[in-house]
Each structure stands twice: as C-alpha cells, then as structure tokens.
TORPALUM-66104 format. One record per residue: x, y, z of N, C-alpha, C in turn. Coordinates in steps of 0.05 Angstrom, whole numbers, plus 5000, padded with zeros to 4 digits. Last residue first. Layout:
n_x; n_y; n_z; ca_x; ca_y; ca_z; c_x; c_y; c_z
X; Y; Z; X; Y; Z; X; Y; Z
...
END
This chain:
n_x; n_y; n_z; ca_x; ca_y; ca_z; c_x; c_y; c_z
4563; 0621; 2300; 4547; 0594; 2298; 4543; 0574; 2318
4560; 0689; 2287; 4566; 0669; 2310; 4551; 0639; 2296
4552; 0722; 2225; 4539; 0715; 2256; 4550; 0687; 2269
4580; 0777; 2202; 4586; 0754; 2208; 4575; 0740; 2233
4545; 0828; 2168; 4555; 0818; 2200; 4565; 0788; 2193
4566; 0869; 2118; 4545; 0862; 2140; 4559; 0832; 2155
4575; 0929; 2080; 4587; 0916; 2095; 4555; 0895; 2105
4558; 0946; 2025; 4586; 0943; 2029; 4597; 0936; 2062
4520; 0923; 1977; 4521; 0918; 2011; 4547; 0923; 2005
4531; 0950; 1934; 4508; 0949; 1947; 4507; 0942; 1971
4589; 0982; 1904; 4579; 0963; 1927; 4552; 0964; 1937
4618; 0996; 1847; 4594; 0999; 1864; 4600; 0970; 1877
4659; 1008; 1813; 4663; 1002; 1834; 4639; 1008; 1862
4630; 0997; 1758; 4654; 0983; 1769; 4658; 0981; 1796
4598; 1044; 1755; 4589; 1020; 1760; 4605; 0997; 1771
4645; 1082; 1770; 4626; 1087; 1789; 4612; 1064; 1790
4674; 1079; 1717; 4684; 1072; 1737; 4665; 1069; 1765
4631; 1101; 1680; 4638; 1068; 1683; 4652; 1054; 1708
4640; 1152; 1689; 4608; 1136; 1697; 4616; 1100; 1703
4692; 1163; 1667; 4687; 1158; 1697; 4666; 1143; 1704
4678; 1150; 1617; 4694; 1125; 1632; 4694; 1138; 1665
4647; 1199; 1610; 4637; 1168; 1609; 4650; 1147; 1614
4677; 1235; 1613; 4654; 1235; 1624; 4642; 1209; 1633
4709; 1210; 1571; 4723; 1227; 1607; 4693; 1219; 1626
4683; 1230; 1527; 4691; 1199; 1533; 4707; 1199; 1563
4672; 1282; 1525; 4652; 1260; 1532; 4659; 1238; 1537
4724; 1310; 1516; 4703; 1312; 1546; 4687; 1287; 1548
4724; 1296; 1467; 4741; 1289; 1493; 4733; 1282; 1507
4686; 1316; 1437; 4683; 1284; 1437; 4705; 1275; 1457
4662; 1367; 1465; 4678; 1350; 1449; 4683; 1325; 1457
4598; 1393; 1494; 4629; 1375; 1492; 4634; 1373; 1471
4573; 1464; 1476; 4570; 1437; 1473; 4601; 1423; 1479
4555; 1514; 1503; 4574; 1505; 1490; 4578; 1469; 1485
4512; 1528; 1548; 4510; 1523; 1523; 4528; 1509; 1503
4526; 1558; 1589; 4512; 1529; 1593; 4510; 1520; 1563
4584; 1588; 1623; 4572; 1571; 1601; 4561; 1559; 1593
4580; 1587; 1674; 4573; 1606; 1666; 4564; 1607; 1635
4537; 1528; 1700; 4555; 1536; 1689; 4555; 1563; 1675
4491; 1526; 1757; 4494; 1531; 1712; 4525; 1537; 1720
4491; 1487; 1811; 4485; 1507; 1795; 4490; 1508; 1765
4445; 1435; 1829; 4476; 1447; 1814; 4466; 1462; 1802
4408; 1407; 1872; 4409; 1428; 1859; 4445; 1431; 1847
4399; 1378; 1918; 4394; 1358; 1900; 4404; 1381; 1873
4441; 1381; 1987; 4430; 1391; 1961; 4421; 1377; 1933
4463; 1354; 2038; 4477; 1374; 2016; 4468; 1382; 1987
4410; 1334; 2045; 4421; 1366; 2064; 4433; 1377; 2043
4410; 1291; 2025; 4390; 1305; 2023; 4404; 1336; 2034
4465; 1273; 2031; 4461; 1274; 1997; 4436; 1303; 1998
4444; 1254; 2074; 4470; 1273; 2087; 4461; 1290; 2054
4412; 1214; 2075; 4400; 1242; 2095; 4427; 1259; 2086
4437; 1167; 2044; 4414; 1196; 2032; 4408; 1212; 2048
4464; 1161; 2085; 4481; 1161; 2060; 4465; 1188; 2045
4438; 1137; 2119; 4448; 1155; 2128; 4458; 1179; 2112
4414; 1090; 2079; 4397; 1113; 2095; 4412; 1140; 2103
4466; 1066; 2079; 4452; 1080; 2060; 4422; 1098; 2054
4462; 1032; 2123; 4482; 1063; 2126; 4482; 1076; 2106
4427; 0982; 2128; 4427; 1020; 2142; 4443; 1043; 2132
4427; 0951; 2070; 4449; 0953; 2091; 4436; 0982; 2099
4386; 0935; 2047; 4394; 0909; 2043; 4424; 0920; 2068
4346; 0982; 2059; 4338; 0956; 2066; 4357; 0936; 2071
4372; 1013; 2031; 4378; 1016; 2061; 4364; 0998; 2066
4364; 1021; 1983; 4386; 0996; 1986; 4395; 0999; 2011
4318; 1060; 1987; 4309; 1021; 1975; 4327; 1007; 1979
4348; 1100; 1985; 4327; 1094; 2010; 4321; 1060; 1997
4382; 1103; 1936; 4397; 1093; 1969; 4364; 1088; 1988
4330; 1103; 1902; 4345; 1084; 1901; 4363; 1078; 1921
4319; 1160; 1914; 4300; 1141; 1929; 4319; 1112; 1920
4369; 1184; 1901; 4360; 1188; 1925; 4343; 1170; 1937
4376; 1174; 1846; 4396; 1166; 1871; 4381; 1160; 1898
4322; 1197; 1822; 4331; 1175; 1828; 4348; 1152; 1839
4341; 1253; 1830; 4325; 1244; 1855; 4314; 1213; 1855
4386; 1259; 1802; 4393; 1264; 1831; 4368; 1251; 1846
4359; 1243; 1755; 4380; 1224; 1761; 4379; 1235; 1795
4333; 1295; 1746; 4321; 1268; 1749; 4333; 1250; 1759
4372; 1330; 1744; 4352; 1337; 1760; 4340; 1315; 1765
4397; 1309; 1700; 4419; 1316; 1716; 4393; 1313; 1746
4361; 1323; 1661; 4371; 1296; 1668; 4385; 1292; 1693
4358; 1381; 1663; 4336; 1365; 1670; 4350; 1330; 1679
4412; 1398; 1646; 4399; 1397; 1675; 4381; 1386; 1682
4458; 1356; 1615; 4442; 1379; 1622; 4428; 1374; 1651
4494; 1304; 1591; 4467; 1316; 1590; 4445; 1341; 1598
4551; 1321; 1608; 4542; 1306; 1596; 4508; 1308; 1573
4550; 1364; 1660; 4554; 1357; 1631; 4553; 1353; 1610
4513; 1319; 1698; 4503; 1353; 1687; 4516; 1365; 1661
4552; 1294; 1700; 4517; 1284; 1686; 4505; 1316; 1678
4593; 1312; 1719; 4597; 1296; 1698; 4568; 1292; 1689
4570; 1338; 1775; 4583; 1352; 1752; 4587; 1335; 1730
4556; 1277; 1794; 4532; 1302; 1788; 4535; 1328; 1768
4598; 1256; 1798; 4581; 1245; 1779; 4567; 1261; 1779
4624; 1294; 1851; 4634; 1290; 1831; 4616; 1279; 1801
4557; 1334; 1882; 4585; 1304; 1876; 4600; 1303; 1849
4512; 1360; 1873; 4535; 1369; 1863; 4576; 1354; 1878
4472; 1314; 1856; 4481; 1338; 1862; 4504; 1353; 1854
4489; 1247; 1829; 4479; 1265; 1843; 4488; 1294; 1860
4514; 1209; 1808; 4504; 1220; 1793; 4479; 1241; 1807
4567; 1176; 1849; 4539; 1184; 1844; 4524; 1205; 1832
4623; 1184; 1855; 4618; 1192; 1817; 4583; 1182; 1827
4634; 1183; 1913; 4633; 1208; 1900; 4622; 1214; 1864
4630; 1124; 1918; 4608; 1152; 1931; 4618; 1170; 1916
4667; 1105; 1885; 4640; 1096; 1883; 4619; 1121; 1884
4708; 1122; 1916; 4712; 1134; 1888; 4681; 1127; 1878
4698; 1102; 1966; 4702; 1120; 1966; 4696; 1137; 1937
4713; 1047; 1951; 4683; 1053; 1955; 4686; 1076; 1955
4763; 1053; 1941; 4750; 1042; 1913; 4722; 1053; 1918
4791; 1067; 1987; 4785; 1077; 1968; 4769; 1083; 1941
4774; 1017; 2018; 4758; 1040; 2021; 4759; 1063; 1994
4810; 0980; 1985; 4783; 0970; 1983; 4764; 0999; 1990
4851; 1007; 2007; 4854; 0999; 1983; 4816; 1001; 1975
4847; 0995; 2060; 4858; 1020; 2060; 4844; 1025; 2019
4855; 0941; 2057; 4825; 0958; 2071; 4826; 0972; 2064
4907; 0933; 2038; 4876; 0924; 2017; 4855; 0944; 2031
4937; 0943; 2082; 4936; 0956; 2060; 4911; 0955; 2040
4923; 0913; 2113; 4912; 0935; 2128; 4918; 0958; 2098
4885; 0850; 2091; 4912; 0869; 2111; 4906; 0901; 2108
4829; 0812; 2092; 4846; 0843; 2076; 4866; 0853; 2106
4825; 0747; 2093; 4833; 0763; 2106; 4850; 0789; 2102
4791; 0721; 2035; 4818; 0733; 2041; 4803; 0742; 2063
4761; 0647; 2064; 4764; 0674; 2056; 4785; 0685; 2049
4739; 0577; 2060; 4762; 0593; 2065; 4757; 0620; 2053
4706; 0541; 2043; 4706; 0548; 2078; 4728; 0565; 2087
4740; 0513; 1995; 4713; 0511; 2013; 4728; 0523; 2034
4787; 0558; 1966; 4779; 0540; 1973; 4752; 0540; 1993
4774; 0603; 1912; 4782; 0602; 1941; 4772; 0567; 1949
4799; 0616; 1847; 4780; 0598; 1870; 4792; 0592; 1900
4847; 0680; 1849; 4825; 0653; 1846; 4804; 0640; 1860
4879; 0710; 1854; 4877; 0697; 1877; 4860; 0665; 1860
4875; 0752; 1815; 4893; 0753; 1828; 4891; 0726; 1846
4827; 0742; 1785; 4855; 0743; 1769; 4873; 0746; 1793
4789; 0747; 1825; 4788; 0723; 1812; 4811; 0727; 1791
4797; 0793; 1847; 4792; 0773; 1864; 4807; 0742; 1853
4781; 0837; 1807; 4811; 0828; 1814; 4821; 0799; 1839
4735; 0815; 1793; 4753; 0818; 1780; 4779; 0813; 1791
4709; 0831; 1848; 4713; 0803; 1834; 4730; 0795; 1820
4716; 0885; 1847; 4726; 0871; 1863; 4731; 0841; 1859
4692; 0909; 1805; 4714; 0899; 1800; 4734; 0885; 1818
4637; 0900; 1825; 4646; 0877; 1797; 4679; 0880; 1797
4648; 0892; 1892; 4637; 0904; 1877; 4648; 0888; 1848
4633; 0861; 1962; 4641; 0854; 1934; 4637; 0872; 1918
4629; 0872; 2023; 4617; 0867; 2004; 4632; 0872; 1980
4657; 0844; 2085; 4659; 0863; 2062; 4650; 0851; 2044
4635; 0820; 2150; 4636; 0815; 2121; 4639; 0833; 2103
4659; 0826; 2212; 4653; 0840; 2193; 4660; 0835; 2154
4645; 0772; 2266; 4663; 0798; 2249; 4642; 0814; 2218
4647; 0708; 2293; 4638; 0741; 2277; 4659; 0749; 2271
4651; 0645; 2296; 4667; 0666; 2293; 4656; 0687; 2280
4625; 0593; 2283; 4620; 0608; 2314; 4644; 0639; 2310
4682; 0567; 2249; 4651; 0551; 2252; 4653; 0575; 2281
4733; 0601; 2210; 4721; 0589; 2236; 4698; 0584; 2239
4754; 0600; 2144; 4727; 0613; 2162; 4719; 0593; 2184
4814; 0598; 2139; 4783; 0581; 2138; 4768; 0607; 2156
4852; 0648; 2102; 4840; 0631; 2124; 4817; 0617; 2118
4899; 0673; 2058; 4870; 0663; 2067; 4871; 0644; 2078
4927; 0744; 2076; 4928; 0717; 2077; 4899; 0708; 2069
4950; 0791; 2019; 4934; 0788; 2044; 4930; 0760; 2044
4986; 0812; 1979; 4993; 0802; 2002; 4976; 0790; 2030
4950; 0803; 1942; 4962; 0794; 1934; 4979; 0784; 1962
4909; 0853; 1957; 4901; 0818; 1953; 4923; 0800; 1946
4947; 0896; 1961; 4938; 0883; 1977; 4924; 0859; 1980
4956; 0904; 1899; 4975; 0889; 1920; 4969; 0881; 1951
4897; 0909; 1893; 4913; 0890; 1884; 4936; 0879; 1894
4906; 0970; 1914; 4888; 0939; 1920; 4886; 0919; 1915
4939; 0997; 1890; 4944; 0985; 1912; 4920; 0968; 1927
4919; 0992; 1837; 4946; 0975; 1840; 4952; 0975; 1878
4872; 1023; 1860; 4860; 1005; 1839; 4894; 0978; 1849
4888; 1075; 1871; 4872; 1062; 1894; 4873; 1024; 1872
4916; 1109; 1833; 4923; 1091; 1863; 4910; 1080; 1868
4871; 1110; 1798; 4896; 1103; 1787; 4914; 1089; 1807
4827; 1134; 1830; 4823; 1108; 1819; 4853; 1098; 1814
4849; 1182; 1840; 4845; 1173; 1860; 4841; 1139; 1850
4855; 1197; 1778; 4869; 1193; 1793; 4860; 1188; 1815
4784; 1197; 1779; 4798; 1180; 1757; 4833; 1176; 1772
4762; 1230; 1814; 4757; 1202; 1823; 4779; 1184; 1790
4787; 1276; 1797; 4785; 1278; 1818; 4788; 1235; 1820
4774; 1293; 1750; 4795; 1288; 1748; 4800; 1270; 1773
4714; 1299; 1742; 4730; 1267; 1737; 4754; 1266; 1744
4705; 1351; 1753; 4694; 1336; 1765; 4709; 1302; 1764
4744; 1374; 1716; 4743; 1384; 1750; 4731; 1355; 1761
4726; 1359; 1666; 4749; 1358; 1677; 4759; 1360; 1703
4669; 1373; 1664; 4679; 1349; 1663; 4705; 1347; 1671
4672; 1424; 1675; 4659; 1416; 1690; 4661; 1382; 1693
4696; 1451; 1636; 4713; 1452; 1656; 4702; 1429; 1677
4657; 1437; 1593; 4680; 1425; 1601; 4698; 1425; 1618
4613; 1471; 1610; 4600; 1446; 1618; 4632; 1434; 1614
4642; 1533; 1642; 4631; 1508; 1625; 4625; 1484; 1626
4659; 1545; 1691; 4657; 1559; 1668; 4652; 1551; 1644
4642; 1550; 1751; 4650; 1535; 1737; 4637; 1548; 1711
4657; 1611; 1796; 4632; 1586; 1781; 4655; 1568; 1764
4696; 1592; 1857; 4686; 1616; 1836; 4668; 1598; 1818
4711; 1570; 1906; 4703; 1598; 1903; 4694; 1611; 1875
4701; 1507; 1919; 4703; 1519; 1906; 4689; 1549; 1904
4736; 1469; 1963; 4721; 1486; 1963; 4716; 1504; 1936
4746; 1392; 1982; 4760; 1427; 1967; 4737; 1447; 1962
4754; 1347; 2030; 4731; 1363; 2009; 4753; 1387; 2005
4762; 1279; 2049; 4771; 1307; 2045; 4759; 1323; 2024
4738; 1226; 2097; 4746; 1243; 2073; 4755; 1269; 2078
4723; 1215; 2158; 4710; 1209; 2129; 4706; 1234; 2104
4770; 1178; 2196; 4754; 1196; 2165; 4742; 1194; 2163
4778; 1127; 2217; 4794; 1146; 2223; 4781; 1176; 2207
4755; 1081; 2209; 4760; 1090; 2184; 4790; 1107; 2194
4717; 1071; 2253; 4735; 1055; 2244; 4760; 1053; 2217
4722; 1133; 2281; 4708; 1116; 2264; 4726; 1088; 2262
4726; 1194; 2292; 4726; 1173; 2311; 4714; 1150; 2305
4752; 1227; 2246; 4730; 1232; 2255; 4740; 1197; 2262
4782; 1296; 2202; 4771; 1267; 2216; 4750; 1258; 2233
4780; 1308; 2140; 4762; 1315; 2162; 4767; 1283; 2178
4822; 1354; 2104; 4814; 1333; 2110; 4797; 1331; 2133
4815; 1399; 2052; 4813; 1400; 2080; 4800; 1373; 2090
4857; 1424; 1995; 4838; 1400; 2011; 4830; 1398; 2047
4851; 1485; 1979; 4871; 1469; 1980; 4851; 1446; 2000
4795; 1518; 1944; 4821; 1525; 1972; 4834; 1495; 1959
4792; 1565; 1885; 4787; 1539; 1893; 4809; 1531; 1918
4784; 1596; 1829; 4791; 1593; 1853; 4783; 1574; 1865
4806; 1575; 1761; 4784; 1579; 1778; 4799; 1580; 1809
4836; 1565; 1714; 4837; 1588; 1730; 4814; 1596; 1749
4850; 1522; 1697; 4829; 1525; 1692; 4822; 1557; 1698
4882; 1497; 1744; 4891; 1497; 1712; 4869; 1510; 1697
4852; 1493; 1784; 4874; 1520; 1786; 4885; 1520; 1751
4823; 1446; 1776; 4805; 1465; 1776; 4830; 1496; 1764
4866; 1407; 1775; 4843; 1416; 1750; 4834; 1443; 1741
4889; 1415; 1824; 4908; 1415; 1809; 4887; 1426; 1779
4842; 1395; 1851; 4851; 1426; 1862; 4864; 1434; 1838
4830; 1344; 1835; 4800; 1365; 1834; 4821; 1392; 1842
4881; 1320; 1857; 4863; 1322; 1828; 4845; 1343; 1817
4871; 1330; 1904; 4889; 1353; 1894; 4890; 1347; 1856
4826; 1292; 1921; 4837; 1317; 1920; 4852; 1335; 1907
4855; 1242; 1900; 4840; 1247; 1894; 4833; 1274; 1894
4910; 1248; 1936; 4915; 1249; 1913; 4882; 1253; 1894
4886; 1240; 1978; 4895; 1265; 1981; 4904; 1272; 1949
4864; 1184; 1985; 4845; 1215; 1989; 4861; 1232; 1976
4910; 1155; 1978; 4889; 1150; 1960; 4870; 1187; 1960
4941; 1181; 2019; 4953; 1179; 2003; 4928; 1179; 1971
4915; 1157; 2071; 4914; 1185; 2061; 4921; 1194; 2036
4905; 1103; 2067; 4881; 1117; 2053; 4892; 1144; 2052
4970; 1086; 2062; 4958; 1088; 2041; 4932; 1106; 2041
4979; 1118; 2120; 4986; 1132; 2093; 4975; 1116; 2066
4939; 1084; 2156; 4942; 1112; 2144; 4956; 1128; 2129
4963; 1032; 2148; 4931; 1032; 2135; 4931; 1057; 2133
5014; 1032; 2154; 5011; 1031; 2128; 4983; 1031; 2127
5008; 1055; 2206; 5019; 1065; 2184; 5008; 1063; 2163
5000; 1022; 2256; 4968; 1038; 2238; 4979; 1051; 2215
5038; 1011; 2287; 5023; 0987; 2270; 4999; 1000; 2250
5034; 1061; 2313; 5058; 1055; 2293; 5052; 1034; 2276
5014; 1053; 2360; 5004; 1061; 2343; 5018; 1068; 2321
5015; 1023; 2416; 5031; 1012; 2382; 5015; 1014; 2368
4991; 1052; 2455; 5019; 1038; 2461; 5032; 1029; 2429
4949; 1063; 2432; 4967; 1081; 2435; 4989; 1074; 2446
4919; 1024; 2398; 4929; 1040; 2388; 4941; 1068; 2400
4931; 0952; 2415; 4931; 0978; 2419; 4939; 1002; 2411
4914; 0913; 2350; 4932; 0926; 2375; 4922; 0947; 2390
4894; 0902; 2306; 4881; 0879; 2332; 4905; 0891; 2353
4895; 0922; 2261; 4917; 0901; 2259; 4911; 0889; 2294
4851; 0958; 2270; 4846; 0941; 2254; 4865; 0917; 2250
4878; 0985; 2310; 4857; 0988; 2322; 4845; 0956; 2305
4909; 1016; 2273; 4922; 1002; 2293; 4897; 0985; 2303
4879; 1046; 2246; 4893; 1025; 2228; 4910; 1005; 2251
4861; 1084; 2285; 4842; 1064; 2258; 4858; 1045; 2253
4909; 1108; 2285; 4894; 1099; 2305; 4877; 1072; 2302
4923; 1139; 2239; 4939; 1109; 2245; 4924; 1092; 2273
4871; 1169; 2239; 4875; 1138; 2225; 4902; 1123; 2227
4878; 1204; 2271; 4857; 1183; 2281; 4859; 1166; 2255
4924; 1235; 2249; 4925; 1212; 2288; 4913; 1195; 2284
4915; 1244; 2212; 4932; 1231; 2213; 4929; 1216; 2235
4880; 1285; 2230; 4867; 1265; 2212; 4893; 1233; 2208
4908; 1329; 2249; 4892; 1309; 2265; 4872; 1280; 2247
4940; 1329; 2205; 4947; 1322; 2226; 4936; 1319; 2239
4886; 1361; 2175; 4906; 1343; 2166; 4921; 1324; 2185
4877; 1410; 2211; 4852; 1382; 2203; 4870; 1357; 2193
4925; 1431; 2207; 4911; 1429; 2226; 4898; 1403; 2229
4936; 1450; 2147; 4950; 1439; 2166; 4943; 1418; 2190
4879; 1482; 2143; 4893; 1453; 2132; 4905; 1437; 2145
4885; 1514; 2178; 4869; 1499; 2185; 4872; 1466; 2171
4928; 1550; 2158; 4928; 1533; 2182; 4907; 1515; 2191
4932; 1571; 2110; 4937; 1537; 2100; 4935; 1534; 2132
4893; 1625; 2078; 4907; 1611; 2107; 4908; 1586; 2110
4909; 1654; 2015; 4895; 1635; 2026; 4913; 1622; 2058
4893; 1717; 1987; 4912; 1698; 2006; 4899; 1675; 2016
4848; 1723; 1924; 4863; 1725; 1962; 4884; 1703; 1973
4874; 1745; 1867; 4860; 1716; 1882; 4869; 1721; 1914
4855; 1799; 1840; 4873; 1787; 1849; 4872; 1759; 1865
4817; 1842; 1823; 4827; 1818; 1804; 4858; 1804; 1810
4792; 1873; 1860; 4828; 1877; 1855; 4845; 1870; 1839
4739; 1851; 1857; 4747; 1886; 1865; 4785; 1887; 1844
4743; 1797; 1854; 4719; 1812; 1833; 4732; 1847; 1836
4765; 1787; 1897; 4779; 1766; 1872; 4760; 1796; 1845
4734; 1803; 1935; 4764; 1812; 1937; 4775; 1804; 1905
4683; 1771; 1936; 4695; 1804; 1925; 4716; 1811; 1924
4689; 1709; 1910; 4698; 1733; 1933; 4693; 1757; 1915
4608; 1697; 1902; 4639; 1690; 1895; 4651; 1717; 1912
4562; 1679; 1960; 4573; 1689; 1935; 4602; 1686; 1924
4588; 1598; 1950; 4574; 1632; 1943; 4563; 1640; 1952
4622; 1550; 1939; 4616; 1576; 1961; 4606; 1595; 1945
4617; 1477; 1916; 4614; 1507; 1918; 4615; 1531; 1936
4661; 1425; 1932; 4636; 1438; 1946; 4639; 1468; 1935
4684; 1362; 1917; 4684; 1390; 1922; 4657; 1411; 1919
4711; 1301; 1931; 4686; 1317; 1930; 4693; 1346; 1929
END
C-alpha cells in the first residue's frame, strides 16, 4: 500500500534536492515487527512463544519476506520514476498475524496516469510472484488430517486460485479429511489475501491507482463507493469486513489527479493494469475466515 503526504516538501521544491531521509524509525518498526511475528508464528506451531520462539521463523521470514518485497516494489517503481517516496515502514501489532503490513509514503504527485499504473501494480504483482510458489510449497508440505468429530478451530476460506492450486497440487481430499497449512502456507495464504486487500479498486490502494488509470475519475469515484457498500454486505457473511470498510472509510474515498491527467495509456500500461485487476479476482476471499464448531 502506499499513502500520499501533502503538501509536497519544500526542501525538495527550494534546493531541488531530495531530503535526507532518517531510516531509524524504519529500523525500529521493522524489528519490532520481527518480534511479534516470530511470536505469531510460534504461537501458531502450538508453542510457547518465548521459551521457543525460534519455532516462529519460518512463518516470520516468509510473511516478512512476501510484505517487504511487495513494498520495495512500490519504492523501487516509484524512485525509478523520480518521485520521492520513504522506504517501507512496517507496522506491528499483537495479532495472530504479528502485523498488519507495511506502507511507503509518498512525497511528491504522481505524474501520470502511467506512472500511476506502474507504481501502483508493481507493488501487488511482485509480492504475488513470492507469495504464489511459496504457497504452493506450502500445500505441498503441509499434512492432511481427518477432521476430528467435536474439534474447533479456525476454518480458512478458499479463493479461485486457492482451489486451483488445491486441486493441482493435492487433489481430492479424502472424506472427512482437510490440509492442515504449516506455518509456511499461512504465511503464504496471508500474502495472497494481503495482495487481494490492497488491488481493491478503491481510493487510493493499490487497485484504486490502477482504476483511476485505467478509466479516470468518475469510474474510479463509483467503483470506491461500490467497494464500500459491497464490504458492508460481505460483513454479513464474516465481521471483519465491517472493520475493513471503517478503516477504507477514514483512509479516504478521494485520489488525487495526476499531474498529468490527460495523456492517455499505452497498450503496456493497460495490460499491467489489467492483469493486476485479474490478480485481485484470483485472489479474493469472501469469507476468509470462520469457526469450526465443536460437535
């Protein structure tokens, strides 16, 4: 995801020089982001996560790995481009996740509707590129069990390409049997949802620069507030897409113009534009979680 700041710097506008940038908070946020997902990941292999929080590895360097590379997608784009823009600031947070995500900042406008495709896709297209083979190798190594008669827990919801790879990697599951995702697939599986949330064709999310693009602003304007009541209708089938739209609501239904609004795509841009969109249907989840009830 990346997020506008304005006004733009004056320092960048006075000296035509890009300011120093202070990497301590990076640093900072980063390593504490680290804690609380090998924490997470310990927490999810059924240990204690401070006597053997070392078991939380491989669930925190793959999602960091998936995030961080999505990120520096959107940083690596944007700086090719010559736009200002900070370095990723991860955010943790006391979840089952360990996270929730990493955002880049952007200091200066976006300078066309193509920078705007490129910035915006680069982001969830490499984050896809990992996230996609290490989820697969996680179905590949992850066990399947019967599903115990009287046993909860937490059902993960399916997206089309989850099936996909479900059903080329694994196959027909036997009666009364599940995968049990190891700590790599979770890691794997979050990414995918992750790459989901961000190509929503709203605001100023990754899909919101690609629709704005693509089509302009009025569409761009319509689509955001058809996200919006569409998560309020799929908070029926799971809550946390209620939550989903209060946060969408705060962070704005508005994108700004490009300094360029006029310049039309090339048939590049557009097909970028449009295999990300695809990737977003691909890896939609409507229910992406709900309960396993006791019997």
């Amino acid at each position: 995801m990346n997020i506008f700041k304005r006004p733009y710097l004056e320092e960048y506008i006075v000296t035509g020089e890009p300011p120093r940038q202070k990497y301590t908070i990076h640093i900072v946020l980063f390593l504490i982001t680290v804690l609380t997902t090998l924490m997470a990941g310990a927490i999810y292999e059924g240990v204690n996560p401070i006597t053997h929080i070392y078991r939380g590895i491989p669930f925190s360097f793959t999602l960091l790995l998936i995030l961080g590379i999505h990120e520096m997608g959107h940083y690596l784009t944007a700086r090719r481009f010559g736009m200002l823009v900070t370095l990723p600031y991860f955010i943790p947070a006391p979840t089952i996740l360990g996270t929730i995500g990493a955002i880049i900042r952007m200091k200066s406008p976006m300078w066309n509707r193509k920078v705007l495709v490129y910035v915006g896709a680069a982001g969830p297209i490499v984050g896809f590129l990992i996230a996609l083979p290490v989820t697969i190798y996680g179905f590949v190594t992850s066990p399947i069990r019967e599903m115990v008669p009287g046993q909860g827990g937490i059902l993960l919801g399916d997206s089309i390409l989850l099936k996909i790879i479900s059903a080329g990697v694994i196959g027909e599951l036997p009666e009364g049997h599940d995968v049990f995702l190891n700590s790599v697939a979770w890691a794997g599986w979050i990414g995918l949802f992750v790459t989901s949330f961000n190509l929503f064709p709203f605001g100023q999310l990754d899909g919101g620069h690609i629709v704005y693009a693509l089509f302009g602003e009025r569409v761009h304007w319509l689509l955001s507030r058809y996200v919006f009541i569409g998560l309020l209708l799929l908070g029926i089938l799971w809550i946390g897409w209620w939550f989903i739209a209060i946060f969408l609501f705060f962070l704005g239904f508005r994108h700004p113009r490009p300094v360029d609004d006029l310049t039309p795509l090339e048939y590049r841009e557009r097909l970028i534009g449009w295999f990300a969109l695809a990737m977003f249907i691909l890896c939609f989840i409507p229910v992406p979680f709900s309960s396993l009830i006791p019997q």
